[in-house]
PABAMAR-675855 format. One record per residue: residue in three letters; x, y, z of N, C-alpha, C in turn. Coordinates in steps of 0.1 Angstrom, whole numbers, plus 5000, padded with zeros to 4 digits. Example, Ala and Ser with C-alpha at 12.3 -4.5 7.8 and 13.67 -1.06 7.14 Angstrom:
BEGIN
ALA513249435078512349555078513249675078 SER512849785071513749895071512950005079 
REM end
This chain:
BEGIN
UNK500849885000500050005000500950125000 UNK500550244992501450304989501050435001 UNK501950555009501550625020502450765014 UNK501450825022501850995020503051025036 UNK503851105034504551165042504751285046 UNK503951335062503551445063504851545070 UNK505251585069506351695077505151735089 UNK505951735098505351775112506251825122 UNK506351985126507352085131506752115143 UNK507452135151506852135170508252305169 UNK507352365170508052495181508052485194 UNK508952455203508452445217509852555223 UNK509052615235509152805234510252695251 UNK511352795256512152805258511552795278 UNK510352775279509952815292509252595296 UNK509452525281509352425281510652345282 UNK511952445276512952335272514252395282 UNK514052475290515252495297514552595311 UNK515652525320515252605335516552715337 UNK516952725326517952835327517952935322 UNK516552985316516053105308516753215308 UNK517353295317517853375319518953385316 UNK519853245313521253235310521153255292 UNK519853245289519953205269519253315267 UNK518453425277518053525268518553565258 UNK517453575249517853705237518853605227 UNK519153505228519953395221519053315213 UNK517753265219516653205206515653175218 UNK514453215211513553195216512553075215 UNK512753005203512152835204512952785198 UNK512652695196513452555187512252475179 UNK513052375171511752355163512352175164 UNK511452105168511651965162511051965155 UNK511351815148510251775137509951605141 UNK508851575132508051455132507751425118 UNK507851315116506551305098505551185104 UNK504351205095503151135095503151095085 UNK503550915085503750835073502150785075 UNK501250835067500150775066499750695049 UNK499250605051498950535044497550555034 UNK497650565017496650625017495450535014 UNK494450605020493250565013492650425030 UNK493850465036493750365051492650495064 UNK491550405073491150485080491150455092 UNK492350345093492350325107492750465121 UNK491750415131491750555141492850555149 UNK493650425147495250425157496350465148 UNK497050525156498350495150499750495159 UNK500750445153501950435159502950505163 UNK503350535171504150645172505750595179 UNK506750635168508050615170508850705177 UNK509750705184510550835190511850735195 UNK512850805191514450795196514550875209 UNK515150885217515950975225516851125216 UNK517551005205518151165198517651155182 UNK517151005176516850985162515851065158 UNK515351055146514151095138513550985134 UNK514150815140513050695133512850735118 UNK512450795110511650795097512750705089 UNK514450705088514950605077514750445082 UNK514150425095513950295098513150255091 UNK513650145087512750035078511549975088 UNK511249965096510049965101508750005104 UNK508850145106507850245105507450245088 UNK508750225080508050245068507450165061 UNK507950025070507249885066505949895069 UNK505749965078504549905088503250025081 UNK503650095078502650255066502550125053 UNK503250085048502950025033502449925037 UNK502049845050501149755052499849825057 UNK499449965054498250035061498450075071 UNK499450075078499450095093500050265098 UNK499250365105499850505104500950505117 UNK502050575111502950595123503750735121 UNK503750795133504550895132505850875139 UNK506950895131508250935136508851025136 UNK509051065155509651165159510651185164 UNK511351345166512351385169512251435182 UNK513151465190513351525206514051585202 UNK514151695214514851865213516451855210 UNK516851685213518651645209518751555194 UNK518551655183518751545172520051525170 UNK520151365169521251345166522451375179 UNK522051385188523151435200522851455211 UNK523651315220522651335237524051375243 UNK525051455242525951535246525151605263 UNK524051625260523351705271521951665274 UNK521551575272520551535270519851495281 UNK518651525288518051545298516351445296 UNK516851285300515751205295514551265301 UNK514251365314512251405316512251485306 UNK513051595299512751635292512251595276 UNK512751495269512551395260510951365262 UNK510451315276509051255279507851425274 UNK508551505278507651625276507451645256 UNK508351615254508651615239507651525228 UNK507651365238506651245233505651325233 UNK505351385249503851425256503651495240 UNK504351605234503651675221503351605211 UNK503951515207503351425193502051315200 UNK501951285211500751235213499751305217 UNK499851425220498651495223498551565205 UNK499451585200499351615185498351525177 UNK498551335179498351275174496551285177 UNK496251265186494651295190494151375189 UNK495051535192493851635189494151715177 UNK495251715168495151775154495151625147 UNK495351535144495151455136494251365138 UNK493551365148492051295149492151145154 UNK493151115157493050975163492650905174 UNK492150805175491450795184492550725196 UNK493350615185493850555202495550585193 UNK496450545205497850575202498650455210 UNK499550395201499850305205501950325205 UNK502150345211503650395217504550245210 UNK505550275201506350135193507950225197 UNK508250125208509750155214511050115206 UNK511050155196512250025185513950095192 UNK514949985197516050025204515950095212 UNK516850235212517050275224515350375226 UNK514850365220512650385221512250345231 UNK513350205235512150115245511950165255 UNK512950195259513050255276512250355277 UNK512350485266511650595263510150575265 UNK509850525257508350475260507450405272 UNK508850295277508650235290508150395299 UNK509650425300509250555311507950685307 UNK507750705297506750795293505150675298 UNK505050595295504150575296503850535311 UNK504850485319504650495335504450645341 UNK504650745336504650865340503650905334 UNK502750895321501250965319500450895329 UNK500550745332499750675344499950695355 UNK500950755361501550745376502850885375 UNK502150995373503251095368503651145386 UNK504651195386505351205403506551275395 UNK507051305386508651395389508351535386 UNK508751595392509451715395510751795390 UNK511651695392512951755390513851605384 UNK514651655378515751545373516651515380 UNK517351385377518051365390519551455395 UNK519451555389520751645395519651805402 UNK518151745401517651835413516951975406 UNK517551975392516952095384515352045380 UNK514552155383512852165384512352095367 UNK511951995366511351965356509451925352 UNK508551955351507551965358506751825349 UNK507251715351506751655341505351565348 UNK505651565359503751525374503051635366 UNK503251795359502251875360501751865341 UNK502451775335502351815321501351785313 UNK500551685322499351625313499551555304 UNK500551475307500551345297499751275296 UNK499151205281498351165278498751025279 UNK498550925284498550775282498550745268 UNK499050645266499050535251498350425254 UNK497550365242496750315249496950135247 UNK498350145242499250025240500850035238 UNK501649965240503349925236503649855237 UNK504849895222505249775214507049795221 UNK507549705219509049725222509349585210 UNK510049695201510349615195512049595192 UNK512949535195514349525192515149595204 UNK514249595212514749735222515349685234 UNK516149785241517249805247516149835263 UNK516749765276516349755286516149915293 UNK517549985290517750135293519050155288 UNK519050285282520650365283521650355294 UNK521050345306522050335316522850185322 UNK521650105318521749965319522649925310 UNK522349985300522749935285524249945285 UNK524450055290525750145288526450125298 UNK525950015312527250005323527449835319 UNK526149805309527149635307528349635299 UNK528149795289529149765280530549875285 UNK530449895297531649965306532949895304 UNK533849965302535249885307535449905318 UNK535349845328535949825337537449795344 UNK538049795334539449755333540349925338 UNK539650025336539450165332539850235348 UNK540850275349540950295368541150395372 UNK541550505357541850645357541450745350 UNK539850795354539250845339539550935330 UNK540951015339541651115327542851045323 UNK542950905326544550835320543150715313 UNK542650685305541950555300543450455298 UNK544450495301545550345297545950325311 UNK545650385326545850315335544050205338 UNK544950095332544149995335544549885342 UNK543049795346543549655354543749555346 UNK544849515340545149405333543449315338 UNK543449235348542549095348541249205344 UNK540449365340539449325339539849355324 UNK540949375319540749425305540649325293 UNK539349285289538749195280539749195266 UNK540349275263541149325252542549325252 UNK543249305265544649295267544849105266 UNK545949055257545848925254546348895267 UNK547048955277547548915286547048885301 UNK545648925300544948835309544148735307 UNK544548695319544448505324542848495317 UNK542048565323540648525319540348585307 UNK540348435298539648435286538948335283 UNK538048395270536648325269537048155262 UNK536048055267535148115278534648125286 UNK534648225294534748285307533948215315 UNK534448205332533748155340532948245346 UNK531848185351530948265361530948355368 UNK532548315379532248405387533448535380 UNK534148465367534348605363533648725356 UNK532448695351531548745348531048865358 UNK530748755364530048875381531148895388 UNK531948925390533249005393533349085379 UNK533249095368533549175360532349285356 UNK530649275360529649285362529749395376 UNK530149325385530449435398531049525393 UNK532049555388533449635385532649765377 UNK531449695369531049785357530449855367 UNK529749815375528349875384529349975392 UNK530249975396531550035406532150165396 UNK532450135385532550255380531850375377 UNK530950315372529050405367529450465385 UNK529250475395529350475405530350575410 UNK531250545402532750645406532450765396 UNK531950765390531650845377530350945386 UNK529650935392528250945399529051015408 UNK529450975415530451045425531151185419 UNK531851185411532951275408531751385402 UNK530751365396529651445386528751525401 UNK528451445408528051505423528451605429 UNK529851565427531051665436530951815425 UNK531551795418531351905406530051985406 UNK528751915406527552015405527752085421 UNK528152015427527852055442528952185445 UNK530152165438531352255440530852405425 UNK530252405416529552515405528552535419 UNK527652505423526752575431527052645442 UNK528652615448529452695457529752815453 UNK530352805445530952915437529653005428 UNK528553035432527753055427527653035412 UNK527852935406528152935394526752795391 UNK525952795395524952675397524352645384 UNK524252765377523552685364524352695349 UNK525552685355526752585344526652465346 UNK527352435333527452295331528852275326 UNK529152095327530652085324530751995316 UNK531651965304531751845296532951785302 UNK532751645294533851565298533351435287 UNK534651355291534951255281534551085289 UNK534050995282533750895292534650785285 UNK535750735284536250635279535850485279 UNK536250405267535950265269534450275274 UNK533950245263531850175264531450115256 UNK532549955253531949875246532949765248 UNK532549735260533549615263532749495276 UNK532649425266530749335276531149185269 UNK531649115281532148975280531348895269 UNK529548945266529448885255529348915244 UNK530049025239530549035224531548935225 UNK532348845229533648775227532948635230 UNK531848625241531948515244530448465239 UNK530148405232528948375227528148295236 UNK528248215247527648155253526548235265 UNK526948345267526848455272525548535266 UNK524548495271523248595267522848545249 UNK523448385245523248355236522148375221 UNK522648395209521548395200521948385193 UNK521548445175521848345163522748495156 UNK523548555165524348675164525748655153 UNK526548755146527248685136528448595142 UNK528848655152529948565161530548605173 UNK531648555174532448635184533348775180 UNK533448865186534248985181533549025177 UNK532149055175531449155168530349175181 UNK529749365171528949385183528049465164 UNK526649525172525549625156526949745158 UNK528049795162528649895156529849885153 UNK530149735151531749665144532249625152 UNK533449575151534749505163534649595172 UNK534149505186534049545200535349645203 UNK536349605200538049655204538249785202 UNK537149795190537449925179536550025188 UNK535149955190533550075192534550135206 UNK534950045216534950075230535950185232 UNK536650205218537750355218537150465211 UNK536350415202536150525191535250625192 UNK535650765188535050905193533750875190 UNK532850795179531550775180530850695192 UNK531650625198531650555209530350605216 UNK529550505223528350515234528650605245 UNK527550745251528250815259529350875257 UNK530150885248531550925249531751065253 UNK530951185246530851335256529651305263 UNK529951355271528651385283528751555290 UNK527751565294527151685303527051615321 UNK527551695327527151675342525351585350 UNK524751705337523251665342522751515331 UNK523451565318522851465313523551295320 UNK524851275320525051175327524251125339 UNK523751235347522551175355521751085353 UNK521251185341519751155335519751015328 UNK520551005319520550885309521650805307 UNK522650785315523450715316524150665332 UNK523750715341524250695353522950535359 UNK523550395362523050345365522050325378 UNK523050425390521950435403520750535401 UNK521050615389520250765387519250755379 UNK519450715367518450735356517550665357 UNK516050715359515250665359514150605343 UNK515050645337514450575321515050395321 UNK514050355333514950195334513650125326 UNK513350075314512649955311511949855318 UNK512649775325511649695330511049735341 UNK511849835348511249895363509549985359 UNK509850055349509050115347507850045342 UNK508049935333507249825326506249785341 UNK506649805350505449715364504949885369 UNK504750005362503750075361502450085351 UNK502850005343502150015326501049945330 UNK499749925326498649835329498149835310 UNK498249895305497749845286498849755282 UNK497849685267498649595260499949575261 UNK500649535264502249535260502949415247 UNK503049405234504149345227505149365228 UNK505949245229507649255226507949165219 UNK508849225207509449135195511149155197 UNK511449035202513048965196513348935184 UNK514549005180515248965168515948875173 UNK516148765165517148625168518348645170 UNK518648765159520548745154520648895159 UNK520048935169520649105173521849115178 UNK522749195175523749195182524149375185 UNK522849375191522749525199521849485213 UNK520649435212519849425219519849265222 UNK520849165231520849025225519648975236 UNK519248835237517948805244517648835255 UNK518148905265517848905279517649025280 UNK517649145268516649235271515449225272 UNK515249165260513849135256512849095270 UNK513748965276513148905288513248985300 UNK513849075297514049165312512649235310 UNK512349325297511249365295510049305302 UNK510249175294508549155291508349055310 UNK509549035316509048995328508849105340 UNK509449245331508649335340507149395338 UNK507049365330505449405332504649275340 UNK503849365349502949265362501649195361 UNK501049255347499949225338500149105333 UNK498848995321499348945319498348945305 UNK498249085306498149145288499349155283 UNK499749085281501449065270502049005261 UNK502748955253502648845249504348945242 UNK504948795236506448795233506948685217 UNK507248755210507648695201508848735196 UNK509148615186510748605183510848605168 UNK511448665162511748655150513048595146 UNK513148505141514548425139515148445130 UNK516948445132517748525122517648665121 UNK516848755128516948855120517548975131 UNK518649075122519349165130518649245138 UNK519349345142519149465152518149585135 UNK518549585127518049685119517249605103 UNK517449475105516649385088518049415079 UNK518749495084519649515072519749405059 UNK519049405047519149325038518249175045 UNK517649185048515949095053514749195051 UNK514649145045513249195041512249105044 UNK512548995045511548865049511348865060 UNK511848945074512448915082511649035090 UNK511849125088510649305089509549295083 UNK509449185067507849135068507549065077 UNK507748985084507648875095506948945108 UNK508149075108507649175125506349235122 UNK506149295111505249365101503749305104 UNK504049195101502949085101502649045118 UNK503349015124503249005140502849125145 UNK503349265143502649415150501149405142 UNK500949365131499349395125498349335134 UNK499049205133498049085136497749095155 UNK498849165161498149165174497749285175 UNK497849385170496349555168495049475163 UNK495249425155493849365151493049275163 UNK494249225170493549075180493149205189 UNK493749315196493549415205492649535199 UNK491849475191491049575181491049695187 UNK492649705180493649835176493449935157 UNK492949795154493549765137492449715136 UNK491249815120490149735120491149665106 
REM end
């Protein structure tokens, strides 16, 4: 089915996107995201789907576009960080969703809205949608006023997690080095945790309790990192200097015992030594690297493991609507025990979980494979007469 593609631009005014107004006077007064409305023509279903990244635009995913040429409407949107969570403040992100779903119901006429978390979406959606149900924050976790209890978030009236990542912060302390002991020297390291130096003893593949000893270590750093970001906001607020901010560099964030060791969180992934952004050895150095600049507040927010509350499954035992979750077989971004972390956090047992076998983190060249998910997201909107 062939679909129209709508451009869809959000001005959102400066008393929504920063508590530091005074610091950016006279410097710009809104900003503009964008969204498109892949609608399908001649389709009149009253739901539609709604995609959102943390920093993407979703629209080149082959999914959303799959899922319009099978009739199905979905909007994919942008957050106030395209393309760049340098500073990125996940309650603010949820206020951003809050605009394309209240967009989607009351300028485009829809009746129900059904929230599709694809990657790092999942968490996004987890946490937005525990907070339209059960909204309580106030402030972010470095204490700056975020009013997202007062925003009137609209509930979804289903989610999908599809390919998707447990949390940023979860995500990003499995794939910590921990070997890492000096965060402004990244080469003072601990030989036994460094997965990449031939010269420690433990190699794959790995025993148990090297695992959880190397699992601690990650949770220990996120932690030393939490600490040192603490001190800093606390020492700018001394100095009257409270509503700066500080960059810094986070080394080594891709170094997770099972990119090497296949036995490890097992699936139909291409092998050992690989990860969805190439040779582990390579991602865990390189300036594209996961987290690699950070902001004081944004590390809070979306990457600090005791802090960020964009956690997936925690949030998933606020949700009371539909929940789907689809596993890719061969992911080697999202490998099986997200999926299961997911879907055993929700407390309901409106749920249901499916697997798509062989197929990557993105279809890259499967097409059989995104028709397969395509056909699985239709067929349970229809069973949840979502989808006439």
């Amino acid at each position: 089915m062939a679909y129209e593609v709508e451009r869809i631009p959000f001005h959102l005014h400066w008393r929504e996107t920063s508590t530091f107004k005074e610091t950016y006077a006279g410097a710009m007064d809104t900003i503009v995201v964008e969204g498109q409305h892949l609608k399908p023509k001649g389709a009149s279903s009253k739901t539609v789907l709604i995609f959102m990244h943390p920093t993407g635009t979703m629209n080149l995913l082959p999914m959303p576009n799959g899922l319009a040429a099978a009739g199905i409407p979905c909007l994919t949107c942008g957050s106030r960080y395209p393309h760049n969570d340098s500073a990125l403040i996940m309650e603010k992100v949820l206020l951003d969703l809050g605009h394309y779903v209240a967009y989607a119901k009351e300028k485009l006429g829809y009746e129900k809205v059904v929230l599709a978390g694809w990657s790092g979406g999942g968490s996004l959606s987890m946490f937005y949608q525990s907070q339209a149900e059960r909204p309580a924050i106030t402030a972010t976790p470095a204490g700056d006023p975020v009013d997202v209890a007062g925003a009137g978030l609209i509930p979804a009236d289903a989610v999908l997690q599809l390919a998707a990542h447990v949390s940023r912060a979860i995500t990003l302390t499995e794939w910590l080095d921990p070997s890492i002991r000096n965060e402004l020297d990244p080469t003072d390291r601990d030989p036994e945790l460094d997965l990449y130096n031939p010269a420690n003893p433990n190699q794959p593949p790995y025993t148990d309790a090297y695992v959880q000893r190397f699992r601690a270590a990650q949770i220990a750093r996120s932690g030393r990192i939490d600490a040192w970001v603490h001190g800093k906001l606390e020492s700018l607020k001394r100095e009257g200097r409270g509503n700066e901010e500080f960059s810094f560099v986070v080394h080594g964030t891709m170094a997770d015992p099972r990119w090497l060791d296949l036995s490890i969180d097992p699936n139909e992934r291409k092998g050992p030594n690989w990860c969805f952004m190439g040779e582990p050895r390579i991602v865990n150095m390189m300036p594209a690297g996961l987290a690699r600049y950070c902001s004081l507040r944004s590390w809070l927010s979306q990457w600090s493991y005791r802090e960020s509350r964009a956690d997936g499954p925690k949030c998933a035992g606020d949700i009371s609507v539909p929940v789907l979750v689809i596993e890719n077989g061969a992911d080697d971004g999202c490998t099986p025990s997200h999926a299961a972390r997911i879907f055993a956090g929700v407390r309901h047992d409106d749920k249901e979980l499916h697997l798509v076998k062989g197929a990557t983190h993105y279809y890259i060249g499967q097409p059989d494979k995104m028709a397969e998910a395509v056909r699985i997201v239709a067929g349970w909107l229809k069973k949840k007469k979502l989808l006439d």
